[in-house]
PASEBA-1860 file (N, C-alpha, C; in nm, 3 decimals):
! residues 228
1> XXXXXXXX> 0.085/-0.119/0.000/0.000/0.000/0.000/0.089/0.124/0.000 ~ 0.071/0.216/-0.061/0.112/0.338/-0.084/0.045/0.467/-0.025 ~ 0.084/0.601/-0.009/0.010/0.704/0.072/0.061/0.801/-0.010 ~ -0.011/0.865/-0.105/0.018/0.974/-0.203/-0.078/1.108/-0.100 ~ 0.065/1.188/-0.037/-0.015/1.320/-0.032/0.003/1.434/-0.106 ~ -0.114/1.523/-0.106/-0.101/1.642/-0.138/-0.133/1.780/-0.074 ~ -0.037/1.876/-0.065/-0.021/1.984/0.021/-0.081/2.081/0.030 ~ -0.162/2.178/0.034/-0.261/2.254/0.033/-0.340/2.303/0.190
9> XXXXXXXX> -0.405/2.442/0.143/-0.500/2.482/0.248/-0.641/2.478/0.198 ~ -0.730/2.442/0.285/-0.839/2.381/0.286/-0.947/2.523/0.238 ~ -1.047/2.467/0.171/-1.132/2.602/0.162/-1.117/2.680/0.015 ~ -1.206/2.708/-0.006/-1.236/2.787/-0.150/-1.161/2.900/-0.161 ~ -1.150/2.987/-0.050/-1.044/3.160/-0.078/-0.887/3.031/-0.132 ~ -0.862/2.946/-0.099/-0.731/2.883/-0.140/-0.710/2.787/-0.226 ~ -0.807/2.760/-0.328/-0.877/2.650/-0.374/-0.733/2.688/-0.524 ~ -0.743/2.776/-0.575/-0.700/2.786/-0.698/-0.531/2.849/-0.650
17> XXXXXXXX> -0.466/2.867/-0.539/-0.315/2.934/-0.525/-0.223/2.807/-0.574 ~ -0.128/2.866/-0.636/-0.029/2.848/-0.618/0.019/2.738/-0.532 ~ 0.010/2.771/-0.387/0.065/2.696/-0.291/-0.042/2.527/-0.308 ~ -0.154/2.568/-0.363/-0.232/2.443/-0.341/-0.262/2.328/-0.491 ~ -0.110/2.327/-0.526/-0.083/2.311/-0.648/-0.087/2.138/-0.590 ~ -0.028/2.077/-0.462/-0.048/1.965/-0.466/-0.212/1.912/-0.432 ~ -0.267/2.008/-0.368/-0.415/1.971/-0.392/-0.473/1.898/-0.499 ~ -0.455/1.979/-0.626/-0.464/1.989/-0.752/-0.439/1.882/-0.794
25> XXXXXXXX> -0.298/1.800/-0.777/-0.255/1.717/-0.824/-0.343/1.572/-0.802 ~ -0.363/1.606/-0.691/-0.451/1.456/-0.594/-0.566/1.446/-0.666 ~ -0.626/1.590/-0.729/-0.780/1.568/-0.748/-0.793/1.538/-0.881 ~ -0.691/1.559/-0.937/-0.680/1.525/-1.133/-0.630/1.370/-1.093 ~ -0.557/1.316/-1.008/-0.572/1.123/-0.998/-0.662/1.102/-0.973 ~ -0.776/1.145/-0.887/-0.858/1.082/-0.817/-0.955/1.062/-0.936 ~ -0.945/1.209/-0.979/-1.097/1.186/-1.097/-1.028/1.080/-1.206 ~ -0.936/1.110/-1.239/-0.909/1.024/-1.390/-0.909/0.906/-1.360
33> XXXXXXXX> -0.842/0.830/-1.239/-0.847/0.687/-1.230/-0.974/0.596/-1.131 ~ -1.040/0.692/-1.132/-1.174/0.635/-1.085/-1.144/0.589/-0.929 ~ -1.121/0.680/-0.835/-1.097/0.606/-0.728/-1.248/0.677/-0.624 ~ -1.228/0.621/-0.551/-1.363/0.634/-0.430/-1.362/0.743/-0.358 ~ -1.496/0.812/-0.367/-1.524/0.929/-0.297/-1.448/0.991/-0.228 ~ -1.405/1.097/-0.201/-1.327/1.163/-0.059/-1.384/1.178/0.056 ~ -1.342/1.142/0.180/-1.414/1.094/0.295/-1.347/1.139/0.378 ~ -1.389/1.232/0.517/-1.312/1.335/0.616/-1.258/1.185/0.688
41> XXXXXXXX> -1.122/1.230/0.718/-1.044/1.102/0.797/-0.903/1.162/0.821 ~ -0.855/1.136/0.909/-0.766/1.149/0.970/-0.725/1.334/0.941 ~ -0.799/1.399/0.954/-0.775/1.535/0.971/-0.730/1.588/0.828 ~ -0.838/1.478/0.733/-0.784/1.567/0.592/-0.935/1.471/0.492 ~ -0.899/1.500/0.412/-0.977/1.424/0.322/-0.893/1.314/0.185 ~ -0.956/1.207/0.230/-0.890/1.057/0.167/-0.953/1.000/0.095 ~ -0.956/0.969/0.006/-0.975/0.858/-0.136/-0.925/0.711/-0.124 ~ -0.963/0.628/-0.204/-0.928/0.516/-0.188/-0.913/0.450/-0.330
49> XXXXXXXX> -0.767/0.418/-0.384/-0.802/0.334/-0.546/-0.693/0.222/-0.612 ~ -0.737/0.199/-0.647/-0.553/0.113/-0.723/-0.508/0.170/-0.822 ~ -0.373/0.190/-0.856/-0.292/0.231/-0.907/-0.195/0.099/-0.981 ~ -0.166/0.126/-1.091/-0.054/0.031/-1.132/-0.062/-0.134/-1.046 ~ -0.171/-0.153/-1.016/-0.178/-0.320/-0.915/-0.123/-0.332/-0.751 ~ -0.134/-0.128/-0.778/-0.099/-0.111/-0.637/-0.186/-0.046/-0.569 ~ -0.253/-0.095/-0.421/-0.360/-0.020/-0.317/-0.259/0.106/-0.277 ~ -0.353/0.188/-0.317/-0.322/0.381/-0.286/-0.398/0.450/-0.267
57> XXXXXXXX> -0.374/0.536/-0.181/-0.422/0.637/-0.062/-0.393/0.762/-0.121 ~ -0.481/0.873/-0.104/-0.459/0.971/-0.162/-0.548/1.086/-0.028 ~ -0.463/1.147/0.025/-0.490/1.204/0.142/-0.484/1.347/0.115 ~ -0.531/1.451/0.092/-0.544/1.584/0.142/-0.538/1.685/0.275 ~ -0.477/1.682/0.327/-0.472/1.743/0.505/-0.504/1.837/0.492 ~ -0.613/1.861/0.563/-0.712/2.008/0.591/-0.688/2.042/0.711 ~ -0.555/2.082/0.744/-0.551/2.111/0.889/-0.454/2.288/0.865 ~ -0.436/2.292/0.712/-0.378/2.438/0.730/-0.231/2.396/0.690
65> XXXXXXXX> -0.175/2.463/0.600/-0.003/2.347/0.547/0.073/2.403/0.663 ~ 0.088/2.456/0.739/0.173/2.393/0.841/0.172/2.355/0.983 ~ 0.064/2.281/0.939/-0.010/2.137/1.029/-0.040/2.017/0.952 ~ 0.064/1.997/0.832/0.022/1.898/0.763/0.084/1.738/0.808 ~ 0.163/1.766/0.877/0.197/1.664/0.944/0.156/1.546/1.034 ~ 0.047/1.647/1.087/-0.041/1.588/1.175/-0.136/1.445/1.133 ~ -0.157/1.492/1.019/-0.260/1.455/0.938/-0.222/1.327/0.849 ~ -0.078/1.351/0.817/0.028/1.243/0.785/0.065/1.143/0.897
73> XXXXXXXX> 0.079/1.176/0.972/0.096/1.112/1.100/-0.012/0.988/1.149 ~ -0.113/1.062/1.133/-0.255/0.940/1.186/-0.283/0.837/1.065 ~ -0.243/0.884/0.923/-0.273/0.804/0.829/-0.189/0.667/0.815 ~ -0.069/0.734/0.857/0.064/0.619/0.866/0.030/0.533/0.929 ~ 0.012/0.584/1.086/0.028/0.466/1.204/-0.129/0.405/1.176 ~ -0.229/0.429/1.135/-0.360/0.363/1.086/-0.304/0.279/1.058 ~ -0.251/0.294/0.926/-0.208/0.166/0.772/-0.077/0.109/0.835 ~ 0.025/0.159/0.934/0.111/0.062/0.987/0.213/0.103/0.851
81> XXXXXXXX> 0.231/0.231/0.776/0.323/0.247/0.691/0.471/0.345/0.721 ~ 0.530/0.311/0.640/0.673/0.350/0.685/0.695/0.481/0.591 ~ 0.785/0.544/0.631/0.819/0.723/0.499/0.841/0.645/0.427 ~ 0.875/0.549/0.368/0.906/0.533/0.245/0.766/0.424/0.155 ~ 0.707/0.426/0.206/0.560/0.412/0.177/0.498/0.587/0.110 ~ 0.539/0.682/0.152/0.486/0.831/0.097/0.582/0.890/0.056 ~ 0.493/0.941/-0.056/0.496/1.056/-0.145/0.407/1.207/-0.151 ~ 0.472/1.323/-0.139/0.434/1.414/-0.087/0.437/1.477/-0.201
89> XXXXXXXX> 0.333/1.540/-0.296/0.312/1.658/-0.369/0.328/1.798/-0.321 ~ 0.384/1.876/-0.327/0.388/2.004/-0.321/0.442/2.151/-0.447 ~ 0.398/2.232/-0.415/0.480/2.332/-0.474/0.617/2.404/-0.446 ~ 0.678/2.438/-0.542/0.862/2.398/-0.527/0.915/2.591/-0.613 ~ 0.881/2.654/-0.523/0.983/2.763/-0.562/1.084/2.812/-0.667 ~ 1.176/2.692/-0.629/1.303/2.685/-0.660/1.342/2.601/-0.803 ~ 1.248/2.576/-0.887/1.168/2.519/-1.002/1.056/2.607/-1.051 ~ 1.145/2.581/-1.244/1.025/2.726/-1.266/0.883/2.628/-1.302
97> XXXXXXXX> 0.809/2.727/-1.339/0.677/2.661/-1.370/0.666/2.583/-1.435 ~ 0.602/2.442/-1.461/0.530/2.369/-1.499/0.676/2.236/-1.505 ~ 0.793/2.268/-1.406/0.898/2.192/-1.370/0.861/2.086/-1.296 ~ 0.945/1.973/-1.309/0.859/1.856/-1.201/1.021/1.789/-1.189 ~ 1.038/1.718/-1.032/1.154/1.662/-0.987/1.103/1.555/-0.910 ~ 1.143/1.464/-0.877/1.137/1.346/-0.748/1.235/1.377/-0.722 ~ 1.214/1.361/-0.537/1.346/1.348/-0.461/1.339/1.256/-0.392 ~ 1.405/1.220/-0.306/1.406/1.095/-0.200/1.426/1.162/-0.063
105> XXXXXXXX> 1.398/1.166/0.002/1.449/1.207/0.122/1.486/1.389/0.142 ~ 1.608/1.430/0.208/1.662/1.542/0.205/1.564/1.649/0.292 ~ 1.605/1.759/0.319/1.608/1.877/0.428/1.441/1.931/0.321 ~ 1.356/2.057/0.417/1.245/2.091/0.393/1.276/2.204/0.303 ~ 1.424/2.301/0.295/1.409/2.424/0.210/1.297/2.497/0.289 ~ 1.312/2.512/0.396/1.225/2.617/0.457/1.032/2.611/0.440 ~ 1.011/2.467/0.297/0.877/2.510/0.314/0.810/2.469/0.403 ~ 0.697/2.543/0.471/0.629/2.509/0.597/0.519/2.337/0.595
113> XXXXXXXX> 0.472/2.362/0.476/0.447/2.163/0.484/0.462/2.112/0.515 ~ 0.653/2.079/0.465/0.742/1.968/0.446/0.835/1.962/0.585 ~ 0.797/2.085/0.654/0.851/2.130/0.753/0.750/2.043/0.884 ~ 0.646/2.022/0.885/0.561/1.990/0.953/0.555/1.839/0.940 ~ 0.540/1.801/0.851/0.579/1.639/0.813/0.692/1.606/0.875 ~ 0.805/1.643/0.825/0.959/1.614/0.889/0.899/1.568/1.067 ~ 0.862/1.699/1.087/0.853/1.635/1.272/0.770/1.567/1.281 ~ 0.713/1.508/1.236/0.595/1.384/1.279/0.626/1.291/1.204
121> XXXXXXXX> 0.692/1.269/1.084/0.757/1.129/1.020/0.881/1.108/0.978 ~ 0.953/1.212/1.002/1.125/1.181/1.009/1.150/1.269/0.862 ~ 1.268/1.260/0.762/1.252/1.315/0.641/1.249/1.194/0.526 ~ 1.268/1.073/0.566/1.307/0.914/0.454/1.131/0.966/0.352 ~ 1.110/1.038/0.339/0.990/1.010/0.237/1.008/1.070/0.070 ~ 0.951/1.004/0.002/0.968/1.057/-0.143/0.866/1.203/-0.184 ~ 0.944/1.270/-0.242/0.863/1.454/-0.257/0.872/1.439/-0.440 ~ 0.764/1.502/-0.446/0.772/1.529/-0.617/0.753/1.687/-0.589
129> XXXXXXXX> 0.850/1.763/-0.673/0.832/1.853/-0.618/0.753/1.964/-0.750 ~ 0.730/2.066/-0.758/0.646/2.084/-0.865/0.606/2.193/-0.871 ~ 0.727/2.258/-1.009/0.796/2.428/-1.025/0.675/2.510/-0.994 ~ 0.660/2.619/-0.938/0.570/2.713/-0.958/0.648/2.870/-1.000 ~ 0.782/2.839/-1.026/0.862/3.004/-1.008/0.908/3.040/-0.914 ~ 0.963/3.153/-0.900/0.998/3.242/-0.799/0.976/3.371/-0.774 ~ 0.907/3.448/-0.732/0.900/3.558/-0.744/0.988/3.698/-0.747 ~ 1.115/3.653/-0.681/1.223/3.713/-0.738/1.300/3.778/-0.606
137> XXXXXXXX> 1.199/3.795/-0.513/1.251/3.880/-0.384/1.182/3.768/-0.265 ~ 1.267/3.744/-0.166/1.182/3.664/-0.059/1.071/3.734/0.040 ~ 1.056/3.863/0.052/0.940/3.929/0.101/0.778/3.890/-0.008 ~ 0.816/3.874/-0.134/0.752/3.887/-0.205/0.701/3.728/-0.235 ~ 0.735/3.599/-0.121/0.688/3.462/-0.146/0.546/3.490/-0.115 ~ 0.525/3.516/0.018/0.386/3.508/0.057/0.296/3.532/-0.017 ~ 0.290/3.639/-0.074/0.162/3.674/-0.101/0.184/3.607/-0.296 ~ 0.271/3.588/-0.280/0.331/3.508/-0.457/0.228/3.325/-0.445
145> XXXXXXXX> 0.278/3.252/-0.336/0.230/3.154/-0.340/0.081/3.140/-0.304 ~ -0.028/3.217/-0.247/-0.108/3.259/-0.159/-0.184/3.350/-0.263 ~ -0.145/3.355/-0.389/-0.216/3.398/-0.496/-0.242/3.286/-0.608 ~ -0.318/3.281/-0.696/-0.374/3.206/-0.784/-0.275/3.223/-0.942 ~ -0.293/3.077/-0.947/-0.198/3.109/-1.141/-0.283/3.217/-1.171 ~ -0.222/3.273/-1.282/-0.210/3.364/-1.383/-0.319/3.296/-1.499 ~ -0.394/3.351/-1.553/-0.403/3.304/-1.627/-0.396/3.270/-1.763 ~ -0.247/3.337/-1.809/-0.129/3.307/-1.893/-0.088/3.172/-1.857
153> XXXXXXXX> -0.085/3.137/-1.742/-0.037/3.018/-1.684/-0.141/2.913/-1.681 ~ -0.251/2.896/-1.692/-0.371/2.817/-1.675/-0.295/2.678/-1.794 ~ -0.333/2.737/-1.912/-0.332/2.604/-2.014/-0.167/2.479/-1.977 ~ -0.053/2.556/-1.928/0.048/2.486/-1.865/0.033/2.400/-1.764 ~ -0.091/2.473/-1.627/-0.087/2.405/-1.579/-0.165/2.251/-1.587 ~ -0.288/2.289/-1.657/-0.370/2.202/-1.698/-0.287/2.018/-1.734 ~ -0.142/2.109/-1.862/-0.099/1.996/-1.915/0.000/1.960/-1.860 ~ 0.025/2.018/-1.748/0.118/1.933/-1.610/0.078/1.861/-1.524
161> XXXXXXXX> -0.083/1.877/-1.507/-0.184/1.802/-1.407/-0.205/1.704/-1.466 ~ -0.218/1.682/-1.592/-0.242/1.563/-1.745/-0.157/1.454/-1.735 ~ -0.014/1.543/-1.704/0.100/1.473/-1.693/0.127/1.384/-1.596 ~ 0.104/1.460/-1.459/0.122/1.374/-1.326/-0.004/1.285/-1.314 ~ -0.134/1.351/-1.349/-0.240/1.216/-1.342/-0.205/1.047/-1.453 ~ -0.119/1.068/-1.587/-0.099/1.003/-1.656/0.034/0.933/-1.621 ~ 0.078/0.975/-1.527/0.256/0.911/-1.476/0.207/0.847/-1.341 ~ 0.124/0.865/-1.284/0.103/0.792/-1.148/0.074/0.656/-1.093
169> XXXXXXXX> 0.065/0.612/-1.174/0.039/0.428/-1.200/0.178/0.391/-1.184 ~ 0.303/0.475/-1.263/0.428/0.436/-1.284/0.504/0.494/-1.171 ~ 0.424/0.608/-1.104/0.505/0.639/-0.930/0.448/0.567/-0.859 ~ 0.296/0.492/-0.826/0.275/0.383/-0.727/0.385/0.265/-0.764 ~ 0.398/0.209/-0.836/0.515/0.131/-0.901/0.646/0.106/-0.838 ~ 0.650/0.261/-0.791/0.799/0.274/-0.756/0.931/0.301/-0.915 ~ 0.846/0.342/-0.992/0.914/0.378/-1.133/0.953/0.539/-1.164 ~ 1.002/0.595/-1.124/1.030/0.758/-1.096/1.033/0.791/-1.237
177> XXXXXXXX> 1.123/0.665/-1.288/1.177/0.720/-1.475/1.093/0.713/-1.569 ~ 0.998/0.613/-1.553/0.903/0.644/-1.653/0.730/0.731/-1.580 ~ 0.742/0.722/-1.498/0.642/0.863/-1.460/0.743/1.015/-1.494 ~ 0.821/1.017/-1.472/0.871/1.145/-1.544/0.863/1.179/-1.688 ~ 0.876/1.052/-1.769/0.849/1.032/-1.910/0.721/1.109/-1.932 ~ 0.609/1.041/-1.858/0.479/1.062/-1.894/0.438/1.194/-1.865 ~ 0.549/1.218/-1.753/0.497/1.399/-1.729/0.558/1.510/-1.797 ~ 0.659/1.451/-1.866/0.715/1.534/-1.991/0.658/1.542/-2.163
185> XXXXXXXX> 0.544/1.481/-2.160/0.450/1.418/-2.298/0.381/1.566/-2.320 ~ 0.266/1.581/-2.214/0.158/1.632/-2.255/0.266/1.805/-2.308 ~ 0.354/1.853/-2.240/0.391/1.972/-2.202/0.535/1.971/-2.323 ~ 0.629/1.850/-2.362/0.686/1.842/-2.495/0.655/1.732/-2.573 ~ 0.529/1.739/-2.671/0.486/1.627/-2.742/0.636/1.592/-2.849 ~ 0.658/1.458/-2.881/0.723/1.424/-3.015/0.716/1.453/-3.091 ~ 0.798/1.540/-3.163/0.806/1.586/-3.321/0.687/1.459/-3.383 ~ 0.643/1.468/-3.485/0.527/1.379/-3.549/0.641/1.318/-3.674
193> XXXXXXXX> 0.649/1.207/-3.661/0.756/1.135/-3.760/0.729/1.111/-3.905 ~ 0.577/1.175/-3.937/0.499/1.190/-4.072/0.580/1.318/-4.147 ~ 0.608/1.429/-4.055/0.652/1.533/-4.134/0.798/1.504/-4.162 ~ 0.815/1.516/-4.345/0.979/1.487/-4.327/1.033/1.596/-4.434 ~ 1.168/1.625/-4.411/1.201/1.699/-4.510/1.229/1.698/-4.623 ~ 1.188/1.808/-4.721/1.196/1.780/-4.828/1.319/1.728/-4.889 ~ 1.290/1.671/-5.026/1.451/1.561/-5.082/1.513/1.680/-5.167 ~ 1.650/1.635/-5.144/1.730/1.796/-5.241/1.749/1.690/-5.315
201> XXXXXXXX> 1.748/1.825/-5.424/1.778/1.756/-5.620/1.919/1.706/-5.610 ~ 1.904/1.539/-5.663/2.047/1.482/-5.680/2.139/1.603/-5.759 ~ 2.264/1.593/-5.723/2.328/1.678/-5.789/2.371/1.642/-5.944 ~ 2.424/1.785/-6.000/2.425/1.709/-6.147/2.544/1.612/-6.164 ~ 2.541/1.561/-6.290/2.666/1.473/-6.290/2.809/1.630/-6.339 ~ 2.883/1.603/-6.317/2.997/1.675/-6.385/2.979/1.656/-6.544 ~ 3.004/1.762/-6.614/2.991/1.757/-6.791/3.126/1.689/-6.832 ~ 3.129/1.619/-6.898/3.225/1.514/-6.995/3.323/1.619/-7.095
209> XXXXXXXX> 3.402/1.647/-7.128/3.439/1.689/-7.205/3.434/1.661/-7.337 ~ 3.393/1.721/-7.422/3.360/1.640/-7.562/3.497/1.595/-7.664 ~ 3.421/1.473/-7.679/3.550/1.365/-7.773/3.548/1.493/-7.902 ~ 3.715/1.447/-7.922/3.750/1.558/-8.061/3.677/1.444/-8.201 ~ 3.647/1.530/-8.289/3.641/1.429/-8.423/3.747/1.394/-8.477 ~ 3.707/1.290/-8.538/3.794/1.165/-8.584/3.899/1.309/-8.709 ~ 4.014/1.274/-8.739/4.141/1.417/-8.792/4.143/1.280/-8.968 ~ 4.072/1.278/-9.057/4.094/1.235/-9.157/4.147/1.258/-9.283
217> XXXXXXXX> 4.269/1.362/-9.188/4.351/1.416/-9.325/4.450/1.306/-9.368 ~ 4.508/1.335/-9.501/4.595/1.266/-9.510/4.724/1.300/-9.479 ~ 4.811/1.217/-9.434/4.991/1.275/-9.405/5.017/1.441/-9.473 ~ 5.006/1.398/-9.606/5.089/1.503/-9.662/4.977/1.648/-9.687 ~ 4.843/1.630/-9.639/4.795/1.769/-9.589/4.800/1.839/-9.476 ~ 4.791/1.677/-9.383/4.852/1.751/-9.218/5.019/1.866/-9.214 ~ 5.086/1.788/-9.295/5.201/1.834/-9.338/5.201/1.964/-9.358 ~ 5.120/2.009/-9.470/5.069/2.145/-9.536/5.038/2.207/-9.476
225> XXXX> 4.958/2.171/-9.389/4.857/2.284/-9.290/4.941/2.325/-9.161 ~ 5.038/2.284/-9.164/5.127/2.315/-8.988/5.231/2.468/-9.020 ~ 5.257/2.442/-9.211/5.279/2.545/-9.273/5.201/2.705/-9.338 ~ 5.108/2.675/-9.310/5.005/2.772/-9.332/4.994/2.889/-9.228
END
């Protein structure tokens, strides 16, 4: 069994930010692969579905992101699962938009989520992390993440949500490399192998020099004529 979370604050004023980009993520698996209702539990809201031939959990913590831990915490010791049983969706700063990374483990980077998790399940858990930009000045995070895409940014994100709902069979798996594949499709499709370039004109042959005609003089006019 697996425990796919995603990071977010609860509630409609936060429904569309930035910061609740792993929300997002949970709710484009849930719908596309047909999994079971969301149901208030363990201080968040949980789904239930298979993945890739694998039983997966898909948890939302509505406790405010930095109380998300909490919420991680009760789901674990429920299911008797270990950090390396979860995967944590969030939004990633430090990655521009519509960027996507797996990590394994490693320190929180200050975000308050991942920060909250850490103390209630150690750091051994897998993070996908998932560009939103930077805003350029660190006074200027808050109200950067805590605001809603752009909607210049809408159709990107759409085909990054496409991406991670279509790669997630291959992260329950435990396959990082080909869920990254799949999340690199929708956002750089394959050149189309129908279009080809046009054929350049064989080149010409080189021109022959032309044979002299046959010289059917006789001796003694060739003779004559060298005198002329």
């Amino acid at each position: 069994m697996k425990l796919f979370v995603g990071l977010g604050n609860p509630g409609g004023k936060y429904a569309a930010n930035r910061h609740n980009i792993g929300f997002m993520a949970l709710d484009r698996i849930a719908s596309d692969h047909g999994f079971a209702p969301w149901r208030t539990k363990f201080q968040g809201e949980l789904a239930e579905g298979t993945l890739g031939g694998e039983k997966l959990l898909l948890l939302k913590p509505m406790t405010f992101m930095n109380l998300s831990g909490q919420s991680v915490g009760e789901a674990m010791r429920f299911y008797k699962l270990t950090p390396a049983d979860v995967t944590v969706f969030h939004d990633e700063l430090d990655l521009a938009p519509g960027k996507v990374r797996v990590k394994q483990g490693g320190g929180h980077a200050g975000h308050n989520g991942l920060r909250s998790i850490h103390q209630h399940i150690g750091a051994d858990y897998q993070r996908v992390r998932l560009g939103i930009g930077h805003p350029g000045h660190k006074d200027k995070v808050a109200p950067y993440v805590l605001a809603d895409f752009a909607k210049a940014e809408q159709d990107g994100l759409d085909d990054l949500l496409r991406g991670l709902s279509d790669g997630a069979p291959e992260l329950a798996g435990d396959d990082a490399g080909r869920f990254m594949n799949a999340v690199a499709l929708p956002t750089a499709p394959p050149r189309s192998s129908a279009t080809t370039a046009p054929a350049r004109p064989a080149p010409k042959a080189a021109e022959q020099p032309a044979e002299p005609e046959p010289d059917n003089r006789s001796a003694l006019q060739r003779l004559a004529d060298k005198f002329r």
